[in-house]
C-alpha positions in Angstrom: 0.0 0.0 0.0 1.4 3.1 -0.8 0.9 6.9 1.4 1.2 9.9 0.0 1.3 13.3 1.7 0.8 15.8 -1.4 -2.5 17.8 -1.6 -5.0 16.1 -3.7 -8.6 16.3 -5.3 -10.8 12.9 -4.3 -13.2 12.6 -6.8 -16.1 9.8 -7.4 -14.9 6.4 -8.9 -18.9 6.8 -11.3 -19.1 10.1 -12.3 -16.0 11.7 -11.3 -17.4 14.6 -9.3 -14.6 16.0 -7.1 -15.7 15.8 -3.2 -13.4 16.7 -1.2 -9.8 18.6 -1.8 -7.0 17.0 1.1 -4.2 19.4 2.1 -1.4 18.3 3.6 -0.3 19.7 6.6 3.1 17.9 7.5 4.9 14.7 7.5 4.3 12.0 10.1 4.1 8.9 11.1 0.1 9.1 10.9 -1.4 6.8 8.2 -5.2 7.5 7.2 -7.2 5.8 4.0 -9.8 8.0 2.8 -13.0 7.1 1.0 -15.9 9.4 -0.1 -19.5 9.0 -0.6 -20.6 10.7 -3.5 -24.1 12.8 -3.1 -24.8 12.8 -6.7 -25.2 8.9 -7.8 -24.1 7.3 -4.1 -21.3 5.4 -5.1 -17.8 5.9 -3.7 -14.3 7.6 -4.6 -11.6 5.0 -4.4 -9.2 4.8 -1.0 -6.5 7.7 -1.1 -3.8 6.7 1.6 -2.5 9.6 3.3 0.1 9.9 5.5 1.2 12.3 8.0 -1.1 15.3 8.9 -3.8 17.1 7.1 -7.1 19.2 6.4 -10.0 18.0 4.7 -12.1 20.6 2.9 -15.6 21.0 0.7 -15.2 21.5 -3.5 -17.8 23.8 -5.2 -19.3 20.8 -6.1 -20.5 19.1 -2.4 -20.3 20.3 1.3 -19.2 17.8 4.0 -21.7 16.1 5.8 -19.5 14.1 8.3 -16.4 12.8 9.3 
């Protein structure tokens, strides 16, 4: 499995709608996997491994709903 701790877009694995932007913050030894529920059609993004610290923030697409 491989980490990354660059800022990314997660978007839906269906329709490809970005949901939710990830900024890293710093480097750690925190590992997270992130998957999203898509509001639109309900499926899901695929798992985004992220390592070290970060924030977790809405597109102009979606709002967040819970963590």
């Amino acid at each position: 499995m491989t980490f990354t701790n660059e800022d990314c877009v997660i978007s839906c694995s269906n329709c490809n709608t970005p949901l939710v932007e990830v900024w890293a913050k710093e480097d750690g030894p925190e590992k997270s996997s992130l998957r999203v529920e898509c509001g639109h059609c309900k499926d899901l993004s695929f798992i985004k491994n992220i390592s070290g610290k970060f924030y977790v923030g809405s597109t102009e697409y979606v709002t967040i709903n819970d963590i």
